[in-house]
Structure formats: structure tokens, C-alpha cells
VEXSE-40235 format. One record per residue (C-alpha): residue in one letter; x, y, z; chain. Coordinates in nm, 2 decimals, padded with zeros to 4 digits. Example, Ala and Ser with C-alpha at 12.3 -4.5 7.8 and 13.67 -1.06 7.14 Angstrom:
% residues 2
<rec><res>A</res><east>01.23</east><north>-00.45</north><up>00.78</up><chain>A</chain></rec>
<rec><res>S</res><east>01.37</east><north>-00.11</north><up>00.71</up><chain>A</chain></rec>
% end
This chain:
% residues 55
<rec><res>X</res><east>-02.15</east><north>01.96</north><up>-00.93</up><chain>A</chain></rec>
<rec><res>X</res><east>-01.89</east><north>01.73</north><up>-01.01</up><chain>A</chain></rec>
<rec><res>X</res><east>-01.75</east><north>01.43</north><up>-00.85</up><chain>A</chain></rec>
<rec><res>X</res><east>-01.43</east><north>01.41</north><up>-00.67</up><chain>A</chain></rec>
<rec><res>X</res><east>-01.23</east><north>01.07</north><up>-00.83</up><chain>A</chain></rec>
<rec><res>X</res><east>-01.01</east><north>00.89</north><up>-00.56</up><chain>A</chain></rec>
<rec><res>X</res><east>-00.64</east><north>00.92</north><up>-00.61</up><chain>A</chain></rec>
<rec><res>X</res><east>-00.33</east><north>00.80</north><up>-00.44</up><chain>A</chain></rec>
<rec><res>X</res><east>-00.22</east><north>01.05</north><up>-00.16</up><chain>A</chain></rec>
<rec><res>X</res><east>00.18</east><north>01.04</north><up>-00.29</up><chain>A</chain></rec>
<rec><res>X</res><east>00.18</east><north>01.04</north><up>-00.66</up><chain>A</chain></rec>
<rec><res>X</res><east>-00.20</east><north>01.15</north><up>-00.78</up><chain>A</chain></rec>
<rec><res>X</res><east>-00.23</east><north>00.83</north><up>-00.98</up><chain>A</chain></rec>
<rec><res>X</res><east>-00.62</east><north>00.79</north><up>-01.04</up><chain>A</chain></rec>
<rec><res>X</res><east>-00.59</east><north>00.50</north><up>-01.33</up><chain>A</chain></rec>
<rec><res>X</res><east>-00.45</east><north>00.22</north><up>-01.14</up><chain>A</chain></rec>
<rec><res>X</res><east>-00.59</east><north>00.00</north><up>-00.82</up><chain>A</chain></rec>
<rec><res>X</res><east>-00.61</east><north>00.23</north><up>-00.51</up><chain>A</chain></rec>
<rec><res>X</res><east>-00.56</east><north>00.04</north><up>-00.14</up><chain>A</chain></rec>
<rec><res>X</res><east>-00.72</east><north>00.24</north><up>00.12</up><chain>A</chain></rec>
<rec><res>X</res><east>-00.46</east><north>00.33</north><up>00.41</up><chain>A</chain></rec>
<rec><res>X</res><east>-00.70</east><north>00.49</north><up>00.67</up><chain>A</chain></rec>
<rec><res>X</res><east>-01.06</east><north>00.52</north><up>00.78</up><chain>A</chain></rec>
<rec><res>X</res><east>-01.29</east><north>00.77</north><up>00.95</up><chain>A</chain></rec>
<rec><res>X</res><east>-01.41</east><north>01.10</north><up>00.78</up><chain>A</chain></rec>
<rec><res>X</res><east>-01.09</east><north>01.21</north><up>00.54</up><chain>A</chain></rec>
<rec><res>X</res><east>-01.05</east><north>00.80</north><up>00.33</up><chain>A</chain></rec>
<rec><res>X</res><east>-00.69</east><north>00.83</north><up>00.21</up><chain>A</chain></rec>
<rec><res>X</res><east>-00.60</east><north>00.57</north><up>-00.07</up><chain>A</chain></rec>
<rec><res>X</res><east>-00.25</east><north>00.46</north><up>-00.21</up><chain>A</chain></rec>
<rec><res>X</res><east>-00.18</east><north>00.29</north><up>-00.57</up><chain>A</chain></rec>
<rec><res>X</res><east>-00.02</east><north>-00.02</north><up>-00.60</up><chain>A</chain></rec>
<rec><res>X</res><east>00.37</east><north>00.13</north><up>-00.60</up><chain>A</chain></rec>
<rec><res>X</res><east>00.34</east><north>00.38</north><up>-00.36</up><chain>A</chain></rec>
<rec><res>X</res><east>00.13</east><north>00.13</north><up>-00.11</up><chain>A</chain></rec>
<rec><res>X</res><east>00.45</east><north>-00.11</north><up>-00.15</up><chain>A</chain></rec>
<rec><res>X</res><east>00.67</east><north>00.09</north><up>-00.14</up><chain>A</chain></rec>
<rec><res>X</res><east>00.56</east><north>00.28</north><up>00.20</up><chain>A</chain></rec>
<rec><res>X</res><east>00.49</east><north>-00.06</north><up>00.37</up><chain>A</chain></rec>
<rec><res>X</res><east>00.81</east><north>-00.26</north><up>00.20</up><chain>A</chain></rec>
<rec><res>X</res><east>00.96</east><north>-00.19</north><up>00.57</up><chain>A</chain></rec>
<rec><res>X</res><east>00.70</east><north>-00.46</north><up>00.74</up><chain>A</chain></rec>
<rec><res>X</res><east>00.76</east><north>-00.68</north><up>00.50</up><chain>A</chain></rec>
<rec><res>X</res><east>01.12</east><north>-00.73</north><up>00.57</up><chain>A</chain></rec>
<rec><res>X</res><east>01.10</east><north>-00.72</north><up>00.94</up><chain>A</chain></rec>
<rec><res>X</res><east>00.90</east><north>-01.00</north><up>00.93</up><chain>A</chain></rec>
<rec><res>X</res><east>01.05</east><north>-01.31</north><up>01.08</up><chain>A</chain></rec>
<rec><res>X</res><east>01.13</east><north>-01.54</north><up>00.82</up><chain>A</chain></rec>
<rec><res>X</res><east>01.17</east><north>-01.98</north><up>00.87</up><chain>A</chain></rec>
<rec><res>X</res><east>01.44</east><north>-02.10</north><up>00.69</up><chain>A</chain></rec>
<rec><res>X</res><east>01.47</east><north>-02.45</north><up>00.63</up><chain>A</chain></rec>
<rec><res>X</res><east>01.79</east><north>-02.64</north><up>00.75</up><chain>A</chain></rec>
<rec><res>X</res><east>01.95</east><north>-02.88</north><up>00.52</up><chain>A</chain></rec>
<rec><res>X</res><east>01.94</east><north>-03.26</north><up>00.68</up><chain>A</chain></rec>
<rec><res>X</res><east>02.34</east><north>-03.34</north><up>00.74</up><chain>A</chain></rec>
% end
């Protein structure tokens, strides 16, 4: 019987460092690109401080 290796869901990468996206009884995982590239969108929502210059 062999094993079933984890791979990203959107590319099939197996080599690189998988994130796990979801829990329960199917464990989907996503490499490094994919993972930022999916949740890039949050990131730049985010509310952002900018620093005023002292006049």
C-alpha cells in the first residue's frame, strides 16, 4: 500500500513548504506561491498607518 504525499491543491507542487488552508476530514494544503498568491487580496485590504511628516 503506498502512501499518499501532500501536495498543493492548485499547482501539484509536493517539494516545497505546504500551508494548510482547511480542516475537517478532506486537509487541503497550498505551497508557498499559490498560498500568496490566493490570499494577496487580504493583504492589501488591510488598513495601513501612515506616518505624517511633522510641518
Amino acid at each position: 500500500m503506498k502512501k499518499i504525499l501532500s501536495s498543493c491543491v492548485d499547482c501539484g507542487e509536493d517539494q516545497s513548504v505546504l500551508t494548510q488552508v482547511s480542516s475537517g476530514p478532506e486537509i487541503l494544503f497550498l505551497c508557498s506561491d499559490c498560498h500568496n498568491l490566493k490570499y494577496s487580496k487580504e493583504v492589501q485590504n488591510e488598513i495601513k498607518y501612515v506616518k505624517k511628516e511633522k510641518s
